[in-house]
mmJSON file of the N, C-alpha and C atoms, coordinates in Angstrom:
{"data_MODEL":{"atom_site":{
"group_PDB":["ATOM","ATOM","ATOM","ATOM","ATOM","ATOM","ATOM","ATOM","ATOM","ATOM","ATOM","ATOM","ATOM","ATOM","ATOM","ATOM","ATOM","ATOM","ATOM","ATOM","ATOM","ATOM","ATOM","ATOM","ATOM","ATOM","ATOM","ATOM","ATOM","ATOM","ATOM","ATOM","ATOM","ATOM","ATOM","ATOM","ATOM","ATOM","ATOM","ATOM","ATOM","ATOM","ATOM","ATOM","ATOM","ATOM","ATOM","ATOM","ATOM","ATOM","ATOM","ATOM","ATOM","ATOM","ATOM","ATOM","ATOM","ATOM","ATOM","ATOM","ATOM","ATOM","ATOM","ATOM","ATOM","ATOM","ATOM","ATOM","ATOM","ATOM","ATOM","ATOM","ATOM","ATOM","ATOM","ATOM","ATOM","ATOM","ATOM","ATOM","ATOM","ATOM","ATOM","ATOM","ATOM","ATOM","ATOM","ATOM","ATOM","ATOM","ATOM","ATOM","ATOM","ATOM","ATOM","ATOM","ATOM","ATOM","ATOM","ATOM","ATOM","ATOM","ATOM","ATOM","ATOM","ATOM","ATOM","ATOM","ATOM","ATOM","ATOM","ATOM","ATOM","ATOM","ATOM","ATOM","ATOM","ATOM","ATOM","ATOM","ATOM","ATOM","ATOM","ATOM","ATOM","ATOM","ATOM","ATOM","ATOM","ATOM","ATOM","ATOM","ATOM","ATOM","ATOM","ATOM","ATOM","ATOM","ATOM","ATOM","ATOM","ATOM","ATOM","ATOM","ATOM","ATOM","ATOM","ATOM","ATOM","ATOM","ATOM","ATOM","ATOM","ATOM","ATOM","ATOM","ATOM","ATOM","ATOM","ATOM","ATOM","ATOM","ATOM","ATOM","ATOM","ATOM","ATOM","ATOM","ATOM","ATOM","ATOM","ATOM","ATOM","ATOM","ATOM","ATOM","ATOM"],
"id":[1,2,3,4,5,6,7,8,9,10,11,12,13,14,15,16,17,18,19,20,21,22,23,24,25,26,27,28,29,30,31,32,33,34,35,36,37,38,39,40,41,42,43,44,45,46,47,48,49,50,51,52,53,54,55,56,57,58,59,60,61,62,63,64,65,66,67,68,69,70,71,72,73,74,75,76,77,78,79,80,81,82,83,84,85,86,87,88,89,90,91,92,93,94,95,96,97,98,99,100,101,102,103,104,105,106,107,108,109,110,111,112,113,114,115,116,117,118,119,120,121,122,123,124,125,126,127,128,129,130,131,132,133,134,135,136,137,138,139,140,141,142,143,144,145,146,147,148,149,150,151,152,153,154,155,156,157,158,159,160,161,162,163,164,165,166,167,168,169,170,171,172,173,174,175,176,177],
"type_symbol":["N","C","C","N","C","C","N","C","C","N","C","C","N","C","C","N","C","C","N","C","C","N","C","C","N","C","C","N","C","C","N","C","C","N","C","C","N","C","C","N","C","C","N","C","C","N","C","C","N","C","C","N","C","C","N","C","C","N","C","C","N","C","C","N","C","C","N","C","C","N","C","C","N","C","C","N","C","C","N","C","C","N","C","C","N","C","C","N","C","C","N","C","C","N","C","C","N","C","C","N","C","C","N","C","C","N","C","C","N","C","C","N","C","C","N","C","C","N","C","C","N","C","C","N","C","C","N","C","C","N","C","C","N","C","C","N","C","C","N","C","C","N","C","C","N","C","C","N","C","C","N","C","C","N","C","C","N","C","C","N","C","C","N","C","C","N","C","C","N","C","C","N","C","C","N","C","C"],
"label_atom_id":["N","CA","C","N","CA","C","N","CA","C","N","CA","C","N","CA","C","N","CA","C","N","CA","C","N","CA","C","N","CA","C","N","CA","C","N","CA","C","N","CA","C","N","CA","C","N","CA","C","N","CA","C","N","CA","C","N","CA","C","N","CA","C","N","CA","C","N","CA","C","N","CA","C","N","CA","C","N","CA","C","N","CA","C","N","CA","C","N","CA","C","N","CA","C","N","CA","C","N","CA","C","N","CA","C","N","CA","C","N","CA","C","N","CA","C","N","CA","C","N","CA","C","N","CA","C","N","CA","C","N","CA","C","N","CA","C","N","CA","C","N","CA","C","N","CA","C","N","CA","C","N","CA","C","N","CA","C","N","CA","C","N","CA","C","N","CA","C","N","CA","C","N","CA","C","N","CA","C","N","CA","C","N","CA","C","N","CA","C","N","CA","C","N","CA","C","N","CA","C","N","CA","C","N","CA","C"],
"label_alt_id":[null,null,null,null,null,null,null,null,null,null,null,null,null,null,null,null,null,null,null,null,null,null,null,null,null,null,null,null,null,null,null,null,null,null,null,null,null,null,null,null,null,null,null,null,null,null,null,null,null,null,null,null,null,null,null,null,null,null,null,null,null,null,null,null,null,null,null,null,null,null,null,null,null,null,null,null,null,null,null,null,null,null,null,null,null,null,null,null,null,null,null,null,null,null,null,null,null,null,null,null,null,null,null,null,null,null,null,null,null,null,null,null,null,null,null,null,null,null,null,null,null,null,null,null,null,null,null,null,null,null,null,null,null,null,null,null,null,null,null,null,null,null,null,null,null,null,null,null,null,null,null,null,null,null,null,null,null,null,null,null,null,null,null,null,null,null,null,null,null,null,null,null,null,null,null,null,null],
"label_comp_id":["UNK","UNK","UNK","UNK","UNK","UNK","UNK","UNK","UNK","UNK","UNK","UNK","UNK","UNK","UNK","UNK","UNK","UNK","UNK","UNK","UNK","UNK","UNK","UNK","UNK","UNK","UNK","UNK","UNK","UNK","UNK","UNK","UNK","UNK","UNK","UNK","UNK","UNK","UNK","UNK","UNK","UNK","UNK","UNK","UNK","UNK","UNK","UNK","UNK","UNK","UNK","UNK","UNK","UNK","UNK","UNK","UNK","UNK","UNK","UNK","UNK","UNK","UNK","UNK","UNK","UNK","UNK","UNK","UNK","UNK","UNK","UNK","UNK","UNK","UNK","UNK","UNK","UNK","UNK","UNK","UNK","UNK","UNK","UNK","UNK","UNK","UNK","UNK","UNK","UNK","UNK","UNK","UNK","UNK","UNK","UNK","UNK","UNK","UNK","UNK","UNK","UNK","UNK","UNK","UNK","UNK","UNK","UNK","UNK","UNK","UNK","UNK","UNK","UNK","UNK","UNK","UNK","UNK","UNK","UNK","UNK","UNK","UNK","UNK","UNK","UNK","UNK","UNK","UNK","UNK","UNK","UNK","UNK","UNK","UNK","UNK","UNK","UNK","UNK","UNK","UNK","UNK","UNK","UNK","UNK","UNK","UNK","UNK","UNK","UNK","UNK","UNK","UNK","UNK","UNK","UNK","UNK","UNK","UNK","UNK","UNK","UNK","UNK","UNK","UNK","UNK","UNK","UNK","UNK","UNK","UNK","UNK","UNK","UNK","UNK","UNK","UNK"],
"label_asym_id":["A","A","A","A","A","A","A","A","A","A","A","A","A","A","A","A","A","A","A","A","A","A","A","A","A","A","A","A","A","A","A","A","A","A","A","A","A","A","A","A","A","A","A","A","A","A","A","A","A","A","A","A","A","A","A","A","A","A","A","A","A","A","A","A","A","A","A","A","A","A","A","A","A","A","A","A","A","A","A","A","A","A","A","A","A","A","A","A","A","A","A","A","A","A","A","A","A","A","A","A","A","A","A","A","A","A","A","A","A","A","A","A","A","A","A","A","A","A","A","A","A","A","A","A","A","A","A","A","A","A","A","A","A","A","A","A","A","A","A","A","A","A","A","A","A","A","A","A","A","A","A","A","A","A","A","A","A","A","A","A","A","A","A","A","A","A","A","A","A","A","A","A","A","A","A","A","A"],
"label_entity_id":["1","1","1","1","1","1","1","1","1","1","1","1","1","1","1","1","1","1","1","1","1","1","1","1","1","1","1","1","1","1","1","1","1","1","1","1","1","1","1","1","1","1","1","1","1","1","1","1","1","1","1","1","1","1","1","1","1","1","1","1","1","1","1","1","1","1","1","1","1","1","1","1","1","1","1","1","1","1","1","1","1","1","1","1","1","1","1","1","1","1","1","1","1","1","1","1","1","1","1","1","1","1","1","1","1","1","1","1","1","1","1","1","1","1","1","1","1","1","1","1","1","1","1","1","1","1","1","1","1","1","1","1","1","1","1","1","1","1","1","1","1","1","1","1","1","1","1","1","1","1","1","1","1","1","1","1","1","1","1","1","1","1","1","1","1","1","1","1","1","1","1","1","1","1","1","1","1"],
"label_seq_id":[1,1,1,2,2,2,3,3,3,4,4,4,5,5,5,6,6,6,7,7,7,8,8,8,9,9,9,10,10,10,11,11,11,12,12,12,13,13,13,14,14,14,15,15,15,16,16,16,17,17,17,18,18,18,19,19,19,20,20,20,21,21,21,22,22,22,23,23,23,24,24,24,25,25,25,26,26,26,27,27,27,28,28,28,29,29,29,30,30,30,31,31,31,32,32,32,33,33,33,34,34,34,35,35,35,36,36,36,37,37,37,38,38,38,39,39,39,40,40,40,41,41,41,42,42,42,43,43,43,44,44,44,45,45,45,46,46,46,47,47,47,48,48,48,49,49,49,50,50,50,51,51,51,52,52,52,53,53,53,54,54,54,55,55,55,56,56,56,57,57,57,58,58,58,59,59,59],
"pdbx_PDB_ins_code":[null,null,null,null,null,null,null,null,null,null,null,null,null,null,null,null,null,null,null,null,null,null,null,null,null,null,null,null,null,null,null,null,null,null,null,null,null,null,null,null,null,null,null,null,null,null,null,null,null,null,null,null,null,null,null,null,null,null,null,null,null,null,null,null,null,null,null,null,null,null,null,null,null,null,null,null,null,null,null,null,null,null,null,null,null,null,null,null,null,null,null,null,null,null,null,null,null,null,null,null,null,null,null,null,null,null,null,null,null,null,null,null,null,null,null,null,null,null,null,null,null,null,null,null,null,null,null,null,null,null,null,null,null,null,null,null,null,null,null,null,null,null,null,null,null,null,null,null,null,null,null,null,null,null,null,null,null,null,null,null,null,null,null,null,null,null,null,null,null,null,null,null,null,null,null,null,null],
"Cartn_x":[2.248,1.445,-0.026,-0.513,-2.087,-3.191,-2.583,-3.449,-3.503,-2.522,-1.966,-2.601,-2.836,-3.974,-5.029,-5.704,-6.668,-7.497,-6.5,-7.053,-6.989,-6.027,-5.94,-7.375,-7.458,-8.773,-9.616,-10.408,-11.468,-11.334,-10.213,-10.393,-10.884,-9.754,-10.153,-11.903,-12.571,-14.087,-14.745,-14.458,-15.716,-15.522,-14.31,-13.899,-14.093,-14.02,-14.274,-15.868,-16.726,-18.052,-17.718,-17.356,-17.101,-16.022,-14.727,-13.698,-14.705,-15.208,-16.09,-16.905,-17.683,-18.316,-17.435,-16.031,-15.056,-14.143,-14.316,-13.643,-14.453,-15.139,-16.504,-16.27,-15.688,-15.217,-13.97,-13.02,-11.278,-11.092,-11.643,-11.64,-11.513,-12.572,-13.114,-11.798,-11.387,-10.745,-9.339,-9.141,-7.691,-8.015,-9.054,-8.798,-9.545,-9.704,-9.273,-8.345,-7.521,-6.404,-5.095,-5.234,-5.021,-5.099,-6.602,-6.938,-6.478,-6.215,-6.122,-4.406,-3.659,-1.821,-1.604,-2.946,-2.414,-2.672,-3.465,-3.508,-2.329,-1.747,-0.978,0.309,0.736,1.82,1.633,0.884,0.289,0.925,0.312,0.632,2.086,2.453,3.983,5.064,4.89,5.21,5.429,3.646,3.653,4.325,4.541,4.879,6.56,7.308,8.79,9.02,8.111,8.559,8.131,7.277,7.384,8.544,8.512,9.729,11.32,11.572,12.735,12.295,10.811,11.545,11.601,10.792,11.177,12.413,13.423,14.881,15.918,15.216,15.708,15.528,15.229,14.529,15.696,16.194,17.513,16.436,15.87,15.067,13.719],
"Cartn_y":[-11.407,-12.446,-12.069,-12.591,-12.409,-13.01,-13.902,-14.761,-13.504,-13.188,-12.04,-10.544,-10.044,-9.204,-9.487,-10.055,-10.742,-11.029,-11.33,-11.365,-9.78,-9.436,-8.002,-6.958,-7.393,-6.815,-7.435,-8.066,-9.12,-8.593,-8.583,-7.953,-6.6,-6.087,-4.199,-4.188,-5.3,-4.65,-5.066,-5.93,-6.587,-6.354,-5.225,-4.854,-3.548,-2.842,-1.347,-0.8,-1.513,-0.863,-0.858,-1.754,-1.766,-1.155,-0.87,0.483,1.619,2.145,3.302,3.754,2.313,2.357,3.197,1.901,1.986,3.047,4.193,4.82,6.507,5.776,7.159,6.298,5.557,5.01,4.75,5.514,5.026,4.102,4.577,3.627,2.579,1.958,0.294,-0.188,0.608,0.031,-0.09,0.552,0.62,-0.874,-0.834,-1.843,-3.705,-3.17,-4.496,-4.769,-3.626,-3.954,-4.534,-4.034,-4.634,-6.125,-6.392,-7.87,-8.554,-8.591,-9.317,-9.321,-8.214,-8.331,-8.851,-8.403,-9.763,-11.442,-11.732,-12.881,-13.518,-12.726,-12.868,-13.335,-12.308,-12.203,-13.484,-13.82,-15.048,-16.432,-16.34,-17.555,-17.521,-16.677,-16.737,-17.196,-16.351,-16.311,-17.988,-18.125,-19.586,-20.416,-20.413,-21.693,-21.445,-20.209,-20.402,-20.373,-20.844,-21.207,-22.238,-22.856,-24.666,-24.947,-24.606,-25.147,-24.822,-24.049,-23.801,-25.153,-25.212,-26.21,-27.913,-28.371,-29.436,-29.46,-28.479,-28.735,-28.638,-28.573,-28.279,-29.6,-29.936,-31.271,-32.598,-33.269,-34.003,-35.678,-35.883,-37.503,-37.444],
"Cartn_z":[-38.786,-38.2,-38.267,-39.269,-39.129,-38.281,-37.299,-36.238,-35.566,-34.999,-33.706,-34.002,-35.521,-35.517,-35.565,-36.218,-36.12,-34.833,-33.637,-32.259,-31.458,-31.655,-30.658,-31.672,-32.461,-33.18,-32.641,-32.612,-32.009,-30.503,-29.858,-28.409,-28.872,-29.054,-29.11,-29.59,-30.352,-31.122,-30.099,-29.014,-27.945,-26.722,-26.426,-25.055,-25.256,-26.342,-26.781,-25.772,-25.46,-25.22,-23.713,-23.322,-21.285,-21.055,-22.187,-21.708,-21.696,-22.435,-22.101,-21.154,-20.835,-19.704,-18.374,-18.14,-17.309,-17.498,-18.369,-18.247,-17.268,-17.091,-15.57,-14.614,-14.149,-13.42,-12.7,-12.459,-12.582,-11.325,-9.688,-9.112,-9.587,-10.22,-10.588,-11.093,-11.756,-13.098,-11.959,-11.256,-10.312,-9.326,-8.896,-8.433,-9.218,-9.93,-11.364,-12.053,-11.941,-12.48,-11.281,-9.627,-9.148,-8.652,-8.701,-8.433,-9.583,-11.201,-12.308,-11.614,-11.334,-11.176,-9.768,-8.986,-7.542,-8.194,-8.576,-8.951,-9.507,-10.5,-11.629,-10.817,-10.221,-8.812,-8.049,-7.498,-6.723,-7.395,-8.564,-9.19,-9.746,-10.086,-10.331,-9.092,-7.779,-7.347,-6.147,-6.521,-6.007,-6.906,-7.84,-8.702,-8.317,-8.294,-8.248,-6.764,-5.457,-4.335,-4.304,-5.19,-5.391,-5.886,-7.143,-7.891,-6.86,-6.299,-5.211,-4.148,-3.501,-2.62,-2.943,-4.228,-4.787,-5.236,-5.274,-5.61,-4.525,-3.291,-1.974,-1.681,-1.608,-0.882,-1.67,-1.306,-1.852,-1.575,-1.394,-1.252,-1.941],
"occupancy":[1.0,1.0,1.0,1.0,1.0,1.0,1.0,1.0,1.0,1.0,1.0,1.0,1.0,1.0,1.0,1.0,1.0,1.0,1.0,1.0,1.0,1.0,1.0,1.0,1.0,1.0,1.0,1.0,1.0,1.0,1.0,1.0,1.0,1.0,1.0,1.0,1.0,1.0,1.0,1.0,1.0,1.0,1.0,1.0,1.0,1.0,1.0,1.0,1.0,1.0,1.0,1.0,1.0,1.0,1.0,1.0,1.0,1.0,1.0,1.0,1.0,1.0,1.0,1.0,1.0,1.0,1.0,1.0,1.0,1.0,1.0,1.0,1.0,1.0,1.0,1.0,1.0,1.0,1.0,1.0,1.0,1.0,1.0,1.0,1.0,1.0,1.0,1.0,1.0,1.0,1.0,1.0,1.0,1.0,1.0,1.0,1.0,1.0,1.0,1.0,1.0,1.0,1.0,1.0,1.0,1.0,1.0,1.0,1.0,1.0,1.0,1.0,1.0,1.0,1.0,1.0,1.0,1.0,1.0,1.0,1.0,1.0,1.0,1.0,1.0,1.0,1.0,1.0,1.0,1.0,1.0,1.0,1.0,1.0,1.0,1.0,1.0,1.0,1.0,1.0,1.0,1.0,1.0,1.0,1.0,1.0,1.0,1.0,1.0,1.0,1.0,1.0,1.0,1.0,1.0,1.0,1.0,1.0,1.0,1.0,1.0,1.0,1.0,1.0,1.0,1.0,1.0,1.0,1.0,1.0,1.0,1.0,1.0,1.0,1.0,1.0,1.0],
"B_iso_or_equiv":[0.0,0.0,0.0,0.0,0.0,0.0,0.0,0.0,0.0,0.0,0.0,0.0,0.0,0.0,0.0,0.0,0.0,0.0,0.0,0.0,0.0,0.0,0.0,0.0,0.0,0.0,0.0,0.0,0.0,0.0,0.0,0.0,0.0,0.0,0.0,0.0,0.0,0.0,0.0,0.0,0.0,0.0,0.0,0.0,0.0,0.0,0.0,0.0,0.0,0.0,0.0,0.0,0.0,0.0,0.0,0.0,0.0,0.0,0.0,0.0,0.0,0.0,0.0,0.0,0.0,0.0,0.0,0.0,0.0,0.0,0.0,0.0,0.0,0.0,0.0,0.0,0.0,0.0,0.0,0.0,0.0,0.0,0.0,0.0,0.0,0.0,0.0,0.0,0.0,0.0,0.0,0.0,0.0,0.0,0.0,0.0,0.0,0.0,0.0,0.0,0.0,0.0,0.0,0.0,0.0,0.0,0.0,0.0,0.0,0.0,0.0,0.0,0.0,0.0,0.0,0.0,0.0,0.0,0.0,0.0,0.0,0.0,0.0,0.0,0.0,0.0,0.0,0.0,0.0,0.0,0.0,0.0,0.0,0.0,0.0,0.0,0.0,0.0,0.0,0.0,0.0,0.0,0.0,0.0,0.0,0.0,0.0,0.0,0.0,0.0,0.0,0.0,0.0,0.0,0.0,0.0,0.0,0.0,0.0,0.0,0.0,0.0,0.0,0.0,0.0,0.0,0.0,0.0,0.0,0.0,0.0,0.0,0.0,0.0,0.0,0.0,0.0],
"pdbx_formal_charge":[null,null,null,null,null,null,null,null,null,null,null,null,null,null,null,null,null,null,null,null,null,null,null,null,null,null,null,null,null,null,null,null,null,null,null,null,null,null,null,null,null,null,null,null,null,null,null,null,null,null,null,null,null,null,null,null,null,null,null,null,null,null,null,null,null,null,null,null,null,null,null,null,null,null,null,null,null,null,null,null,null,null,null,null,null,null,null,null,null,null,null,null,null,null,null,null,null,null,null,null,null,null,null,null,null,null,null,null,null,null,null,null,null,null,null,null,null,null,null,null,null,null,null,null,null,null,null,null,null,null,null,null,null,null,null,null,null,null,null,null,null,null,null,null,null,null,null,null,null,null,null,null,null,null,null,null,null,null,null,null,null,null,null,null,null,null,null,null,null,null,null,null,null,null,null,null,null],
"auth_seq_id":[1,1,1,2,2,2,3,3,3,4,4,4,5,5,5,6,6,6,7,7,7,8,8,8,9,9,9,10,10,10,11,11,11,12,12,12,13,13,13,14,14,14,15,15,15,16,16,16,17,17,17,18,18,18,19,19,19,20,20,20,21,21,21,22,22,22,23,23,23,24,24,24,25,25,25,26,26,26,27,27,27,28,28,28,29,29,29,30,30,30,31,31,31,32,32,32,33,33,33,34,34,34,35,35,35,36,36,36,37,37,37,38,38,38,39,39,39,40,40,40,41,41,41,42,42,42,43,43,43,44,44,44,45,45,45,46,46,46,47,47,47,48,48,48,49,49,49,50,50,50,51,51,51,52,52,52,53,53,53,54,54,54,55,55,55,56,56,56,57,57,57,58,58,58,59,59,59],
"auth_comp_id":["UNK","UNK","UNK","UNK","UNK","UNK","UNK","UNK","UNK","UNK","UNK","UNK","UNK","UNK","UNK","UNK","UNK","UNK","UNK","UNK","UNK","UNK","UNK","UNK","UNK","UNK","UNK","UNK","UNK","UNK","UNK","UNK","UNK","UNK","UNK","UNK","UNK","UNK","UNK","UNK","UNK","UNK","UNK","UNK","UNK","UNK","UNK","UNK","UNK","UNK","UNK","UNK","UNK","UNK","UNK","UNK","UNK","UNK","UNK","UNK","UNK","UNK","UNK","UNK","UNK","UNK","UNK","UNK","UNK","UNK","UNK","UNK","UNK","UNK","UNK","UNK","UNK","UNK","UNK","UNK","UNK","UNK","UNK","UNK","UNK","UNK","UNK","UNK","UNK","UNK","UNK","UNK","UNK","UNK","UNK","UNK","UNK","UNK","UNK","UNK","UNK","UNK","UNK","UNK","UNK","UNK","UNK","UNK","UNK","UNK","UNK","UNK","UNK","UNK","UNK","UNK","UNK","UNK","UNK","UNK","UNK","UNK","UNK","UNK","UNK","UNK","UNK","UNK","UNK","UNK","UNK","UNK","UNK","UNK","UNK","UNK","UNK","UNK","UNK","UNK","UNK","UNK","UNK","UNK","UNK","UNK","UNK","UNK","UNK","UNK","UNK","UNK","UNK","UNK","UNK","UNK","UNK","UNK","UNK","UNK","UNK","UNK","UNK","UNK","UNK","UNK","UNK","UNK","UNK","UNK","UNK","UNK","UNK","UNK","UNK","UNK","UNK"],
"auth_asym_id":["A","A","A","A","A","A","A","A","A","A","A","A","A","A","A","A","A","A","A","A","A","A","A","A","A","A","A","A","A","A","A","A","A","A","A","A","A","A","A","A","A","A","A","A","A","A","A","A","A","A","A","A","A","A","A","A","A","A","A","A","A","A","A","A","A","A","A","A","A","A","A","A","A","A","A","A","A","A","A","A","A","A","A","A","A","A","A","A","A","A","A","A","A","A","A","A","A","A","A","A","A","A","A","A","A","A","A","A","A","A","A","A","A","A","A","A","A","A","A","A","A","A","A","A","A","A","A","A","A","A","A","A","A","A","A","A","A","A","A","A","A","A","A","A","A","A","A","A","A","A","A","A","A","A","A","A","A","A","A","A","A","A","A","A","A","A","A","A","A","A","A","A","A","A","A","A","A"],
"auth_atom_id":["N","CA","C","N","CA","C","N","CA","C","N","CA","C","N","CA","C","N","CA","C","N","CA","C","N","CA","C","N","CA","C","N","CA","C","N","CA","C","N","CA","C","N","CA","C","N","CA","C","N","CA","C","N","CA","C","N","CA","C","N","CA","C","N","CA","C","N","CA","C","N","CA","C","N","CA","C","N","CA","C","N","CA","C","N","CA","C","N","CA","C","N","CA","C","N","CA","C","N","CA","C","N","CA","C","N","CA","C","N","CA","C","N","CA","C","N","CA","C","N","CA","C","N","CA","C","N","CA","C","N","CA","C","N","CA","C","N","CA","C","N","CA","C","N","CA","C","N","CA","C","N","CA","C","N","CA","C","N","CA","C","N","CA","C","N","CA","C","N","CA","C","N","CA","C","N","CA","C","N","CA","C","N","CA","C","N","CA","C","N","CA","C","N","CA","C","N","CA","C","N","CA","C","N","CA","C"],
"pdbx_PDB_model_num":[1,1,1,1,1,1,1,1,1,1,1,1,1,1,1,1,1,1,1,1,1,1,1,1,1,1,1,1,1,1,1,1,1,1,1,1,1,1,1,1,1,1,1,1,1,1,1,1,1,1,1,1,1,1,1,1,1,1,1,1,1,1,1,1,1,1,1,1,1,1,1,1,1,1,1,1,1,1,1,1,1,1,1,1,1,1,1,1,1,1,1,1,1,1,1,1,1,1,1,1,1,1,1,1,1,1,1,1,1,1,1,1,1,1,1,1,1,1,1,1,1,1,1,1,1,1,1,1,1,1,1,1,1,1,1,1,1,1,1,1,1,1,1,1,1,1,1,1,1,1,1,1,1,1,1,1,1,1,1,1,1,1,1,1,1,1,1,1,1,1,1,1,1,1,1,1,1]
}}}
């Protein structure tokens, strides 16, 4: 798939300068990587306790 390299290249060449930065940093990066997987969690989590109680609901 040449779309799919093509992009993880394009990331890796324009995210390459702020990993470096972020890597004198580990805090930061611990809790960015937390806030990006709470979010992530959030929305998953909200969408399959919607979807449970619109199928609960019989009217």
């Amino acid at each position: 798939m040449p779309g799919t390299a093509i992009g993880i290249f394009m990331i890796d060449f324009i995210l390459r300068p702020f990993a470096r930065v972020l890597e004198k940093w580990p805090d930061t990066i611990m809790v960015l990587l937390l806030v990006v997987y709470g979010i992530i969690g959030y929305i998953v989590w909200k969408s399959a306790y919607e979807s449970e109680q619109k199928q609960a609901a019989p009217y």
